[in-house]
C-alpha positions as CSV (number, residue, x, y, z in Angstrom):
1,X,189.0,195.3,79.9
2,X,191.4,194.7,76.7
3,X,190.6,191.1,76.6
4,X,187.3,191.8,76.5
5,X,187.8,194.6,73.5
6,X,189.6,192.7,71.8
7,X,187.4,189.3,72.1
8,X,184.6,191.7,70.6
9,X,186.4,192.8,67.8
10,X,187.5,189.3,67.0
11,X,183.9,188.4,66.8
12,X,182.6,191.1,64.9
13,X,185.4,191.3,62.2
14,X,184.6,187.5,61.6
15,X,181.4,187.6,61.7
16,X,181.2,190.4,59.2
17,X,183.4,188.4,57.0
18,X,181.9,185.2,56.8
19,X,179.0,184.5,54.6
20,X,177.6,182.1,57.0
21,X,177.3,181.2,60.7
22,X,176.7,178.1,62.7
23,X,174.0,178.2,65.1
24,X,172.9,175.9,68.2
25,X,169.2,176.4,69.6
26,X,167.6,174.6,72.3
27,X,167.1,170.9,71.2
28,X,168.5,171.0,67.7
29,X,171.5,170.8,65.6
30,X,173.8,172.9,64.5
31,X,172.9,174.5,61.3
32,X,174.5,177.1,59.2
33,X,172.9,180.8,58.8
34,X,173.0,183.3,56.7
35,X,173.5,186.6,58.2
36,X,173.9,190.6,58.4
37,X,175.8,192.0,60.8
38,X,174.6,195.4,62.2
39,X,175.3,197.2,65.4
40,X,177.3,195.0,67.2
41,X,175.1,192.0,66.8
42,X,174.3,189.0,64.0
43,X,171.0,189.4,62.2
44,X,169.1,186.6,60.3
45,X,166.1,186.0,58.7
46,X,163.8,183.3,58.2
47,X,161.1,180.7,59.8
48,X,159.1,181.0,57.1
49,X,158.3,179.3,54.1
50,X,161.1,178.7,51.7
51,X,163.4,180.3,53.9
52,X,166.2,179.1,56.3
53,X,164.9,177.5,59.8
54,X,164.7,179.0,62.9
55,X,163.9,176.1,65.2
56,X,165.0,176.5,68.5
57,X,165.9,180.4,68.2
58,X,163.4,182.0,70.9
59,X,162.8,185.5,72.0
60,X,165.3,185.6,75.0
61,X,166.8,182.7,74.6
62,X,170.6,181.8,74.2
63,X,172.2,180.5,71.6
64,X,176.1,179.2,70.4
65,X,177.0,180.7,67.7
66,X,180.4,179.4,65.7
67,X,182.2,181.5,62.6
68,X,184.1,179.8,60.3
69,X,186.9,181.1,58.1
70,X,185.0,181.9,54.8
71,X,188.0,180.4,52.6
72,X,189.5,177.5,54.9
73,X,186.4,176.2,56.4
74,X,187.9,176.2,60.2
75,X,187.1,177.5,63.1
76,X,187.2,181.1,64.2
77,X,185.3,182.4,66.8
78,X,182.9,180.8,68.9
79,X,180.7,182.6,70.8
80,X,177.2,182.6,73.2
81,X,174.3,185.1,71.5
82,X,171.7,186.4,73.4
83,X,168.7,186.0,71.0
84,X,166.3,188.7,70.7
85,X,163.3,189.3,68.4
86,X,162.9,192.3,66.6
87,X,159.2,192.9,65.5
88,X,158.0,194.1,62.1
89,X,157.4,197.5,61.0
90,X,159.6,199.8,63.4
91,X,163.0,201.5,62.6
92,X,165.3,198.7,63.8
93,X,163.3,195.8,61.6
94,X,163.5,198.5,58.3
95,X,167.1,199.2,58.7
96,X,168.1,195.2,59.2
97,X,165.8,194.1,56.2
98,X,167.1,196.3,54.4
99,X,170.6,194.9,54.7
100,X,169.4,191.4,54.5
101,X,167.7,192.0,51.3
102,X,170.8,192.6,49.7
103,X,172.5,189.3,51.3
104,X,169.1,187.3,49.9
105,X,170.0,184.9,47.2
106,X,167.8,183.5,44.8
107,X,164.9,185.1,46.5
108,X,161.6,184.1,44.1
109,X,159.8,187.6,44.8
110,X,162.4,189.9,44.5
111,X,161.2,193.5,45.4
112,X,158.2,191.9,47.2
113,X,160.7,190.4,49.6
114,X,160.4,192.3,52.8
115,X,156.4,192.5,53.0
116,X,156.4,188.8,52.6
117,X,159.4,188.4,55.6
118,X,157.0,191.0,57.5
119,X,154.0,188.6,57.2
120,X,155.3,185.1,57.6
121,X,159.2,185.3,58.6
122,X,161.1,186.2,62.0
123,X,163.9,188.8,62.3
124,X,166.3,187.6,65.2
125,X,169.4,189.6,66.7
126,X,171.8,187.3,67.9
127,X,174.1,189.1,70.3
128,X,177.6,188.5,72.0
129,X,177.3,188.4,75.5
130,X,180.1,187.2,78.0
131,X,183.6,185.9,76.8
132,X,184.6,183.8,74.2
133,X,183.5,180.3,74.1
134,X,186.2,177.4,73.5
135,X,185.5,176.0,69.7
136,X,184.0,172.6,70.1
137,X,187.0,169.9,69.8
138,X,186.1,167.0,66.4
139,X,184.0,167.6,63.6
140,X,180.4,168.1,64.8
141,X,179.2,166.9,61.2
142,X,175.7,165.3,61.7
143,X,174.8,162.2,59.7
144,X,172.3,163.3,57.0
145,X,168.9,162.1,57.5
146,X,167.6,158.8,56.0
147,X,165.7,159.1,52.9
148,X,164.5,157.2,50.1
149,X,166.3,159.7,47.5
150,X,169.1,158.5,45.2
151,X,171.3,160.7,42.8
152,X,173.2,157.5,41.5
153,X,171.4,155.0,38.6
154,X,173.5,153.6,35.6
155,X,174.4,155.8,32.6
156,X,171.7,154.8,29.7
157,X,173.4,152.9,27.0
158,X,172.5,155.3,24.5
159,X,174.1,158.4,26.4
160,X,177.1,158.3,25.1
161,X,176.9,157.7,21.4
162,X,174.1,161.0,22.0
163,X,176.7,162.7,23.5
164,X,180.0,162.3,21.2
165,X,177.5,161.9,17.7
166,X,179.4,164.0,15.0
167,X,177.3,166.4,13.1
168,X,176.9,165.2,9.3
169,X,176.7,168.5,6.8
């Protein structure tokens, strides 16, 4: 019985502090999430257009959920999540969006946020059911997916004397 307190304060206290969370689905990769955390269970947002995936996250479905320290980048916590959907419009949907609006960064519609989320976006509780789940052992990193896309070409030649021209008065 104190294990078991204590395994769910370890989880929420790391949860709460982490700005992200990595999630497994059902046939897909680890990916991180951004999250609330609200009675006693992980809250995200998304599925929608221009927001994060969701893929594999289904209404009574199970997930593995891993926190990471927020500074260091390791491994805290990892845990299974029960995954539950909460439908738009009732009390427990107002009172998570409202939390997640304040966690949304960037968002292009601002106060027009949560109707959108409403309409085209799923609101998933992930959580914490049975013990504490070993942290996977390596890194887990997944090779990035093969795309035409470069960031690297040569400097122009005439970069630099743009650059470092003095201003003449």
């Amino acid at each position: 019985m104190t294990q078991t307190l204590l395994d769910q304060a370890l989880v929420e206290e790391a949860t709460k502090k982490s700005g992200l969370i990595w999630v497994r689905g059902t046939g897909v990769a680890e990916r991180a999430l951004w999250h609330v955390w609200l009675d006693g269970a992980a809250h995200v947002v998304g599925g929608g257009p221009g927001e994060q995936p969701l893929d594999g996250l289904a209404d009574g479905g199970t997930a593995q959920v891993t926190v990471r320290s927020k500074d260091k980048g390791g491994r805290l916590v990892a845990w299974t999540a029960a995954i539950s959907e909460i439908p738009a419009g009732g009390e427990a949907w107002d009172t998570a969006i409202a939390e997640l609006k304040g966690k949304r960064l960037n968002a292009p519609d601002g106060e027009a946020m949560p109707a959108r989320w409403a309409r085209e976006c799923r609101l998933l509780r992930l959580t914490p059911t049975g013990p504490l789940g070993a942290a996977p052992e390596g890194s887990l990193a997944t090779p990035p997916v093969a795309t035409p896309a470069t960031t690297r070409h040569p400097v122009p030649a005439a970069l630099p004397s743009l650059l470092f021209r003095r201003k003449r008065r």
